[in-house]
Wavefront OBJ file of the C-alpha trace (Angstrom):
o trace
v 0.000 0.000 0.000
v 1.246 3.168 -0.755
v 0.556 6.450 1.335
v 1.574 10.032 0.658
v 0.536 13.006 2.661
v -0.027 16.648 1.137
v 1.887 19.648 2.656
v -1.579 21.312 3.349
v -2.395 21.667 7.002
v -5.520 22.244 8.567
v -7.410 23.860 11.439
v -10.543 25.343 12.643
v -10.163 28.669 14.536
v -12.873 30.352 16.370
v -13.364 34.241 15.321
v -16.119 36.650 16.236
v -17.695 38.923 13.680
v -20.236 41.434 13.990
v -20.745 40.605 17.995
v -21.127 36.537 17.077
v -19.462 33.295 17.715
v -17.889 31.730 14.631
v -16.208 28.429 13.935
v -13.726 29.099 10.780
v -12.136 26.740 9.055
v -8.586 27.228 7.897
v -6.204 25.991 5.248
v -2.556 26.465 4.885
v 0.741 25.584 3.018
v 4.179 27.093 1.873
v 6.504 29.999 3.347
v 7.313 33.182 2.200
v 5.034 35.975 1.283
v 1.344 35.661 2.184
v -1.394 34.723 -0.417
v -4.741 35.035 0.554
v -7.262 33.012 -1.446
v -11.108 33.832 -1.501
v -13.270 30.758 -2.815
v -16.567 31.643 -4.984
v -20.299 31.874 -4.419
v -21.802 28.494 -3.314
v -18.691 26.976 -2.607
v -15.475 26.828 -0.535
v -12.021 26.680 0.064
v -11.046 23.645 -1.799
v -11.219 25.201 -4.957
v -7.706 25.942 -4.102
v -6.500 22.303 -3.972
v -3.705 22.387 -6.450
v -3.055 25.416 -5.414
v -2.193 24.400 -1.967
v 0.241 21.492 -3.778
v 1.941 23.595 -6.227
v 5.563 23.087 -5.427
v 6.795 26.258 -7.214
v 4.159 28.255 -5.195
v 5.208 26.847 -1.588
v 8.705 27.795 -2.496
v 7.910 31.862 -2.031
v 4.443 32.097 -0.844
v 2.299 30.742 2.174
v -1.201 29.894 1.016
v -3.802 30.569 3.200
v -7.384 29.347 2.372
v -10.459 30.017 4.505
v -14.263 28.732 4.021
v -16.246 31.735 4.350
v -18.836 31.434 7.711
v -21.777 29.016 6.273
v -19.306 27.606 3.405
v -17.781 24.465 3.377
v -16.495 23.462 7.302
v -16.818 26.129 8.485
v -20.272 26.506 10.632
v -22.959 29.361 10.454
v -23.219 30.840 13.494
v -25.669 30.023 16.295
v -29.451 30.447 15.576
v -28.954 30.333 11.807
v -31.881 28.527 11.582
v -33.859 31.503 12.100
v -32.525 33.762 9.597
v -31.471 34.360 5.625
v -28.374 34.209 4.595
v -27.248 37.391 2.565
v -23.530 38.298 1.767
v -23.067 41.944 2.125
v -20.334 44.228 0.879
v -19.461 45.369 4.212
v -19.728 42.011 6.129
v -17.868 40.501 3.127
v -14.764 42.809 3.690
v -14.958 42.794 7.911
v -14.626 38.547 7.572
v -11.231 38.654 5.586
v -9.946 41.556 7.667
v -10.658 39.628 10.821
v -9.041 36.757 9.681
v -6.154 38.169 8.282
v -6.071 39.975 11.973
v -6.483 36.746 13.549
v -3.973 34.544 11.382
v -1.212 37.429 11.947
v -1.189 37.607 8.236
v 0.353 41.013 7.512
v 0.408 42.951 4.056
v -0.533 39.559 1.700
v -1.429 39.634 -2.013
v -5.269 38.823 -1.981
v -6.524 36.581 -4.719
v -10.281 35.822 -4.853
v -12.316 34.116 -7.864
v -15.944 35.358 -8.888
v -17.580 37.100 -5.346
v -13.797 36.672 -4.724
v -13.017 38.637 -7.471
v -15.136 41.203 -7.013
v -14.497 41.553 -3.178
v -10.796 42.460 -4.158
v -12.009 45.420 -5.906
v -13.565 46.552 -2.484
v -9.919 45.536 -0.854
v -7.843 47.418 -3.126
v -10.398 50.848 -2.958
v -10.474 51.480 0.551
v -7.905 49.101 2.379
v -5.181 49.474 -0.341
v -2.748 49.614 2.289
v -3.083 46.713 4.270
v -2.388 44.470 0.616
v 0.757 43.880 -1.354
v -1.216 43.441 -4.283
v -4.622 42.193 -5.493
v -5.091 39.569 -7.875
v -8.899 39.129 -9.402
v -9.964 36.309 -11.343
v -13.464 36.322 -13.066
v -13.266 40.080 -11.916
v -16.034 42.678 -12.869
v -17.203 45.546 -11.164
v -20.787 43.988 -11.775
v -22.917 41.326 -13.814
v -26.221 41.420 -14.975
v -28.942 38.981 -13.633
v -29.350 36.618 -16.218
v -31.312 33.958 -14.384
v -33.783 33.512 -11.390
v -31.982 33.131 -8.082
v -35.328 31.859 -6.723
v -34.258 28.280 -7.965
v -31.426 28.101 -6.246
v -33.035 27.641 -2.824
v -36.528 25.898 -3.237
v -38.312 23.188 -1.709
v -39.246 21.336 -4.422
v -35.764 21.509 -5.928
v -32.732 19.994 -4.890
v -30.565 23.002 -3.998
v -26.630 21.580 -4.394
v -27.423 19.889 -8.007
v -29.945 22.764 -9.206
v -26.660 25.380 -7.950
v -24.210 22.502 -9.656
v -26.148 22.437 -13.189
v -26.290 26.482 -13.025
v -22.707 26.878 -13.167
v -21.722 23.952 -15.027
v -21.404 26.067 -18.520
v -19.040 28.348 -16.768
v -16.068 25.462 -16.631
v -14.031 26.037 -20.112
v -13.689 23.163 -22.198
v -9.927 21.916 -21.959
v -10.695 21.042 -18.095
v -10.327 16.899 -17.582
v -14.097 14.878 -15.587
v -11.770 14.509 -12.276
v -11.555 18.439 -12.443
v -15.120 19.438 -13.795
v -17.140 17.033 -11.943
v -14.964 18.000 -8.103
v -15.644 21.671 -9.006
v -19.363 20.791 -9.505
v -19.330 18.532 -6.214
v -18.565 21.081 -4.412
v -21.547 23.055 -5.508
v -23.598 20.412 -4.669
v -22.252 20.238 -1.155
v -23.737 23.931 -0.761
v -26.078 24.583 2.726
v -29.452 25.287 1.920
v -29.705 28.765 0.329
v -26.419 29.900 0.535
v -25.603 30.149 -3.281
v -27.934 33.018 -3.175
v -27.177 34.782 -0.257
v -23.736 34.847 -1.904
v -25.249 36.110 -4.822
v -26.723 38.683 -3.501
v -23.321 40.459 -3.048
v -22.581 39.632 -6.421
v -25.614 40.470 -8.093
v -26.213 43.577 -6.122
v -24.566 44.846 -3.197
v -21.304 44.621 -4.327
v -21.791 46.296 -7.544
v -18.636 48.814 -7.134
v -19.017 50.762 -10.561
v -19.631 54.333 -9.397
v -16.380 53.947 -7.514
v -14.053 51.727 -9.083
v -12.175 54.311 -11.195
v -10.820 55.652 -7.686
v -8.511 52.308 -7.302
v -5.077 53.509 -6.806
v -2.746 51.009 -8.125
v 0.553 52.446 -6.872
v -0.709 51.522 -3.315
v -2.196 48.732 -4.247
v -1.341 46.739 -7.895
v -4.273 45.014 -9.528
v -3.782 41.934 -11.826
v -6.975 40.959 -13.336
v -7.170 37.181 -14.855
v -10.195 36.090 -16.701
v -11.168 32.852 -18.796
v -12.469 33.602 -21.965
v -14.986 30.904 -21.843
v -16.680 32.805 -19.184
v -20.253 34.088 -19.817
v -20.713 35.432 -16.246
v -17.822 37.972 -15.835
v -16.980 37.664 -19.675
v -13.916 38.478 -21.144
v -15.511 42.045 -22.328
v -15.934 42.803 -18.702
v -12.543 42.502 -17.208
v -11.705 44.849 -20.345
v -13.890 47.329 -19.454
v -12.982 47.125 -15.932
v -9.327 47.510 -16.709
v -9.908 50.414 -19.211
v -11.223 52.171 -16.045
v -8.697 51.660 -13.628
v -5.280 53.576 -14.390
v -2.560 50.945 -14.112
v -4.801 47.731 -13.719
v -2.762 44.516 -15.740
v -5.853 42.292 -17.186
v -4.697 38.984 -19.165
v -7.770 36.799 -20.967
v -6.887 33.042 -20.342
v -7.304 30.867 -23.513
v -9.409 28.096 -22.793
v -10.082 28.762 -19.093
v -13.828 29.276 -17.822
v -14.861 30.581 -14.333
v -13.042 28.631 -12.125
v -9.467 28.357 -13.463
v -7.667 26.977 -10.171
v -9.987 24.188 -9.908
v -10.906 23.760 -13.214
v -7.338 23.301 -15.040
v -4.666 24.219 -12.691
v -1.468 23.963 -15.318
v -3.596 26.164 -18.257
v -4.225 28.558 -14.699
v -0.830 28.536 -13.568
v 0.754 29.228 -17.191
v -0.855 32.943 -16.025
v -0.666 32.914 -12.068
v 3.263 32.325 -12.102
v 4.205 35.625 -14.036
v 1.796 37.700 -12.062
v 3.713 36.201 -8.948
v 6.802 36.167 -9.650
v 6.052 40.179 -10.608
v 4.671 40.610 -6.967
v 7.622 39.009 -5.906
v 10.517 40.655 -7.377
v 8.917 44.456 -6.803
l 1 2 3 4 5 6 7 8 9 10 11 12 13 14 15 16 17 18 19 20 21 22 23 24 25 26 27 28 29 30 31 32 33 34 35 36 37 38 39 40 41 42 43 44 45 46 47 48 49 50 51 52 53 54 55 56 57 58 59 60 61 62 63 64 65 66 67 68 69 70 71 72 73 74 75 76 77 78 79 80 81 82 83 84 85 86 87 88 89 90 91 92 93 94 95 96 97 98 99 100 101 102 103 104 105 106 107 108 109 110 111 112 113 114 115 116 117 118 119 120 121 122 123 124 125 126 127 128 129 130 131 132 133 134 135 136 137 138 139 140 141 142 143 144 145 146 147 148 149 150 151 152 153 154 155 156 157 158 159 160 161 162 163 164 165 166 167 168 169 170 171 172 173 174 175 176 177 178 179 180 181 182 183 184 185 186 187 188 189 190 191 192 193 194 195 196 197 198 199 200 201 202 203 204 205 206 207 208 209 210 211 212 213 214 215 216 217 218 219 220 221 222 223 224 225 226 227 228 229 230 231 232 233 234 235 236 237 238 239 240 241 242 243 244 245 246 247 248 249 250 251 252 253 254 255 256 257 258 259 260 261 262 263 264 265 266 267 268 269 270 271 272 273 274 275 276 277 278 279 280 281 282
C-alpha cells in the first residue's frame, strides 16, 4: 500500500464577527510571502486544492485558504436557523480583515475568484494599504442577472445539483471529468440557500461601478485574470474594468472558464506564475 501526505495543514479557529461566535475553518501551506485566497459563491475553500500542492508556489508564498462562515467546514453561526443568509459588501470585507487579523497575516497579495473577485475590488479601494497586491480572477465591477436566483433555494428543488447544473457552462472546455465534476461537487455540497445569499453580493450589493475608477494602483497593484470561456464575468468585462482603472494589468486566459484553479490548474498557472513572480521581485 502506498501512502503520501499533502503539505496542506488544517485547522478550525474560532473568530467573532459582527458581535457573534464563529467556527472558521482554515487551510494552509508554503513559506514566504502571504497569499490570501477567496473561494466563490456556493462553494469553498477547496477550490484551491492544487493550489495548496503547487511546489513552485510553496517555495515563495504561504497559502492561506479560509471557508467563508456558512461555506464548506466552516459553521454558520448560532441560531442560523432563524434567519437568511445574505452576503453583504461590508460584512464581506470585515470577515477577511478579521481573519487576516487573527492569522497574523500582515500585508498579503489577496486573490479571490468570482464574489472573490469582485471583493478584491472593495480591498484594493479602501484598504489598499493593508495588501501587497490584489489579484482578481473572473473580476467585474458587476454582472447582470441573467437567471432567477429563486431556484437556487426551493423546496421542491434539490438546492446543491440545481446550484451545480447552473454553473456547469461556466467550466471552459480543456478542463479533464476529475476536475469538472470536483468543481461541480462542491456546488452540490452547498447549505441550503447559501448560493444566493452569496449572490446577492454579487448580483447587487457589491456592484462597485460608481467607484471603481478611484482604485489607486501604486498603493495597491491590480492583476486581473479572466477565462475567456466565461459568460458570467466575460472576457468584455474585465476589459472594461481595466480600461477604467489607471494601471490595472488584465490577461484573458485561452481556454479557461470561471473557475481556473480548480478547473485546469497547469492552463491557470501558465498565467498565475508571471503575475507572482512580478509581486515578488517588486
Amino acid at each position: 500500500m502506498t501512502v503520501s501526505f499533502e503539505p496542506i495543514v488544517g485547522r478550525y479557529m474560532r473568530l467573532d464577527l459582527d458581535g457573534r461566535s464563529h467556527r472558521i475553518y482554515v487551510e494552509e501551506a508554503g513559506q514566504g510571502i502571504p497569499l490570501l485566497c477567496l473561494h466563490t459563491a456556493g462553494s469553498d475553500g477547496r477550490q484551491y486544492r492544487n493550489l495548496l500542492n503547487d511546489q513552485r508556489v510553496l517555495e515563495n508564498f504561504r497559502v492561506v485558504v479560509f471557508d467563508m462562515p456558512w461555506h464548506g467546514k466552516s459553521s454558520p453561526p448560532s441560531g442560523w436557523h432563524d434567519e437568511e443568509y445574505r452576503l453583504t459588501s461590508a460584512g464581506y470585507v470585515d470577515i477577511i480583515l478579521s481573519v487576516m487579523k487573527a492569522l497574523e497575516i500582515e500585508k498579503p497579495v489577496v486573490m479571490g475568484c468570482s464574489i472573490g473577485g469582485r471583493v478584491v475590488l472593495h480591498l484594493a479601494l479602501h484598504h489598499s494599504e493593508a495588501f501587497r497586491a490584489a489579484i482578481g480572477l473572473q473580476s467585474g465591477a458587476h454582472v447582470d442577472p441573467y437567471y432567477d436566483i429563486a431556484w437556487t433555494h426551493r423546496p421542491d428543488v434539490h438546492g446543491g445539483e440545481v446550484c451545480a447544473a447552473i454553473v456547469s457552462g461556466l467550466i471552459g472546455p480543456l478542463a479533464s471529468d476529475a476536475d469538472r465534476w470536483e468543481t461541480l461537487w462542491h456546488y452540490m455540497q452547498g447549505g441550503p440557500g447559501i448560493f444566493k445569499g452569496d449572490l446577492f453580493f454579487y448580483k447587487q450589493d457589491g456592484d462597485i461601478r460608481a467607484e471603481v475608477a478611484r482604485i489607486d494602483t501604486s498603493k495597491c497593484p491590480l492583476y486581473l485574470l479572466t477565462g475567456e470561456y466565461d459568460y458570467s464575468c466575460t472576457p468584455d468585462d474585465t476589459r472594461a474594468l481595466a480600461d477604467t482603472i489607471q494601471g490595472a494589468q488584465a490577461v484573458i486566459m485561452k481556454g479557461l472558464g470561471h473557475f481556473p484553479m480548480s478547473e485546469d490548474h497547469d492552463g491557470f498557472m501558465s498565467y498565475l506564475h508571471p503575475v507572482l513572480d512580478r509581486i515578488r521581485s517588486a
